[in-house]
C-alpha positions in Angstrom: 25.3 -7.6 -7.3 25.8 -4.5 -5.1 24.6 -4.8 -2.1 22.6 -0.9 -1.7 21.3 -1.7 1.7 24.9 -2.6 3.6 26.7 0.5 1.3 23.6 2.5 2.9 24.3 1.2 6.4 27.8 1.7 5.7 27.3 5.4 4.6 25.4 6.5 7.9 28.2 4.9 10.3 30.7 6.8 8.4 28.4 10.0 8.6 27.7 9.4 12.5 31.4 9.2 12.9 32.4 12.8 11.1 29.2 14.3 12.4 30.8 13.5 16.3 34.1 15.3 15.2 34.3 18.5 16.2 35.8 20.2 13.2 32.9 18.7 11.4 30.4 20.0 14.1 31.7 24.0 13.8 31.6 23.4 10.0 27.7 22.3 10.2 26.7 25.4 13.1 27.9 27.9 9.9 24.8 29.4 8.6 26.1 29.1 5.4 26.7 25.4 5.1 23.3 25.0 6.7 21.6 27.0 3.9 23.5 24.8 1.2 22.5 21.5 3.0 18.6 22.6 2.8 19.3 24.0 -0.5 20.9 19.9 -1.6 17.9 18.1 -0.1 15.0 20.3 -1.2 16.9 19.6 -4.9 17.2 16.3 -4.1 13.3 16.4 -3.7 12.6 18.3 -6.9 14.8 16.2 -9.0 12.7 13.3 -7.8 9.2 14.8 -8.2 10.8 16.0 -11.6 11.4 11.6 -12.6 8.3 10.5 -11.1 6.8 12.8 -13.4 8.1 12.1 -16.2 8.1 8.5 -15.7 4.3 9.1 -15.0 3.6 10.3 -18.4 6.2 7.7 -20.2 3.9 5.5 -18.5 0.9 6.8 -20.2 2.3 7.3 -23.0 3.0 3.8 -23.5 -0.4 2.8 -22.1 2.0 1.0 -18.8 0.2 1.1 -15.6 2.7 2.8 -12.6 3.6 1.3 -9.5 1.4 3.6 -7.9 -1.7 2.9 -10.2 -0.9 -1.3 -9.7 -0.6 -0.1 -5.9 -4.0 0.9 -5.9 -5.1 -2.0 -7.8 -3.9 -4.2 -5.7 -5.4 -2.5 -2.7 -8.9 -2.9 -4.3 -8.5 -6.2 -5.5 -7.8 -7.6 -1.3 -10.9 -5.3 -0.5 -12.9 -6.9 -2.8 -11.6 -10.8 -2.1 -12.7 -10.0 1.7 -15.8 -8.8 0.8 -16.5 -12.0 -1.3 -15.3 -14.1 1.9 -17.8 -12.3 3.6 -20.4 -12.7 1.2 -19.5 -16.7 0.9 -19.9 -16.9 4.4 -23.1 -15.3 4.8 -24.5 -17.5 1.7 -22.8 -20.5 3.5 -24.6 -19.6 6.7 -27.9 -19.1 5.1 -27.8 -22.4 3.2 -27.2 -24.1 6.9 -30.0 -22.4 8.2 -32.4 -22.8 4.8 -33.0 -26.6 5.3 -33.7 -26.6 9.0 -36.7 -23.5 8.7 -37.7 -26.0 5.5 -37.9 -28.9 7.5 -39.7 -27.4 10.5 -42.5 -25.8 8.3 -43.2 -28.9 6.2 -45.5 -30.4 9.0 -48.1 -27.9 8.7 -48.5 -26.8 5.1 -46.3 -24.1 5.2 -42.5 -23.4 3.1 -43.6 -24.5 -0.2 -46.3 -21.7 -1.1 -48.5 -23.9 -1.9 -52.1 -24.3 -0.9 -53.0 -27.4 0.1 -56.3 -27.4 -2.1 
């Protein structure tokens, strides 16, 4: 399998290297080269937006979720099990404390509802 991450690694030693050289350096000050450079990544950047797009509405098409929708879903679902961790705690706590305030009412007619007639 190729290995993307070492060829990336790879790729930015090799780019540190030329950027050092001074030929490369008086090549990079020329406006002109500049202006292309911006000009290649802000493509780069549209080309993307242009795929996620597209792969947006494949998506829907096809009724898929996206990686950004199952993102978000995922998100909510973590909320939602702390929030019943909470909750379980707070019921837990409360059923701790229930039989005690039972128990301590008991002696004197109160904690059932009851009248004692």
């Amino acid at each position: 399998m190729l290995d993307l991450k070492g060829l990336r690694e790879a790729a930015m030693r090799k780019g540190m290297q030329l950027m050092s050289d001074p030929r490369v350096m008086r090549v990079m000050a020329n406006p002109r080269v500049m202006g292309v450079m911006m000009q290649a990544f802000q493509l780069r950047g549209t080309i993307q937006g242009a795929v996620d797009k597209r792969a947006r509405d494949i998506a829907r098409r096809f009724r898929l979720a996206t990686e950004e929708e199952v993102t978000s879903l995922r998100s909510r679902l973590r909320d939602m099990e702390s929030m019943v961790q909470s909750l379980r705690a707070r019921v837990e706590a409360r059923a701790e404390d229930a039989p005690q305030a039972r128990g301590a009412g008991r002696g004197n007619g109160e904690g059932n509802g009851r009248s004692g007639g």
